[in-house]
N, C-alpha and C positions, 0 to 999 in steps of 0.2 A: 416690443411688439405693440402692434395697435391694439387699444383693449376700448371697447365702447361698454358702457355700464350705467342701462336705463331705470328708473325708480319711476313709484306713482300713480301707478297704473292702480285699477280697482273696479269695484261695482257700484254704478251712481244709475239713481233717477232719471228719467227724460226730464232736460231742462236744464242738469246740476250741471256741477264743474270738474276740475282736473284739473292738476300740472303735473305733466311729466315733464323729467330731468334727465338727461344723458352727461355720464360722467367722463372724460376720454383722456385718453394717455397715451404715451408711444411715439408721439407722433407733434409735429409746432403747430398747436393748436390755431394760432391766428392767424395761419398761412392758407389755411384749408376752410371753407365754403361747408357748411354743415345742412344736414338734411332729414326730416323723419318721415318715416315711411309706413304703411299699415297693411294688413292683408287678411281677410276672411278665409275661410276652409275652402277647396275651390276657386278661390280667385286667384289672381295675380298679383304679387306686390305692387302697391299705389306710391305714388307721390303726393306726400297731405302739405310739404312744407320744406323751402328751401330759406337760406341766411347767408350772406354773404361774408368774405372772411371778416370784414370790418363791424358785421352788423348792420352797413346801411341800406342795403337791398334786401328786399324780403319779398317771397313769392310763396302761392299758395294755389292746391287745387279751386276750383270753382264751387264746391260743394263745401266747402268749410272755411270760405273768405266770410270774412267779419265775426265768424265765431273763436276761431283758433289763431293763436300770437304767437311767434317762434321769438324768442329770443335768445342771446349768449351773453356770457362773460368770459371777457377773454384770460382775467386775472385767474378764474377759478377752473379755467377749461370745462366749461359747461355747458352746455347750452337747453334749455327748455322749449315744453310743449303748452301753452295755458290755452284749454280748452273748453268750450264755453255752452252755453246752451246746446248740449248735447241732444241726442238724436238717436233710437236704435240703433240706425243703419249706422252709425257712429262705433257700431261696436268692432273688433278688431283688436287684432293686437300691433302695436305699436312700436317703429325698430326706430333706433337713430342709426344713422351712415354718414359715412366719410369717402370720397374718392381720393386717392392719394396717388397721383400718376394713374396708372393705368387699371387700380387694381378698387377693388369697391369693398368695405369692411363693412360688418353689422354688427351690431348689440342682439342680446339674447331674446330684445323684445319685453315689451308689458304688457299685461293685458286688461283691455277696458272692456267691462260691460255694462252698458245701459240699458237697464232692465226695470219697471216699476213692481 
């Protein structure tokens, strides 16, 4: 079964850093397009960050281009969140996803907050 398994998450300063890691199984990793996603109490889940199965296309919401780098490795079925000059509003907890045909998987989430 698809198992998503996010790490890294925590309490940082406005300014600091972060990497979160999604661990994932189940499923051919380098076949599938990877994504993380974030969501505050009341809102709606967000798209912070898309990766392509090969790694070479990468997209990002508008609000966190140039701060945030998605990357993977496909040897280790991993894929990363390095987050960078963080932001309150940066706070959220943090899911990786996978669409696999028709059907959409999540990790249990981490959770960041940027608090001084």
């Amino acid at each position: 079964q698809v198992q998503l398994v996010e790490s890294g998450g925590g309490l940082v300063q406005p300014g600091g850093s972060l990497r979160l890691s999604c661990a994932a199984s189940g499923f051919t990793f380098n076949t599938a397009a990877m994504t993380w996603f974030r969501q505050t109490p009341g809102r709606l889940r967000e798209l912070v960050a898309a990766i392509t199965e090969t790694g070479g296309i990468t997209n990002y919401m508008d609000s966190v281009r140039g701060r945030f780098t998605i990357s993977r490795d496909n040897d280790k079925n991993t894929v990363d969140l390095e987050i960078n000059s963080l932001k309150p509003e940066d706070t959220a907890v943090y899911y990786c996803s996978v669409l696999i045909r028709s059907d959409r998987y999540w990790g249990q989430g981490t959770q960041v907050t940027v608090s001084s």
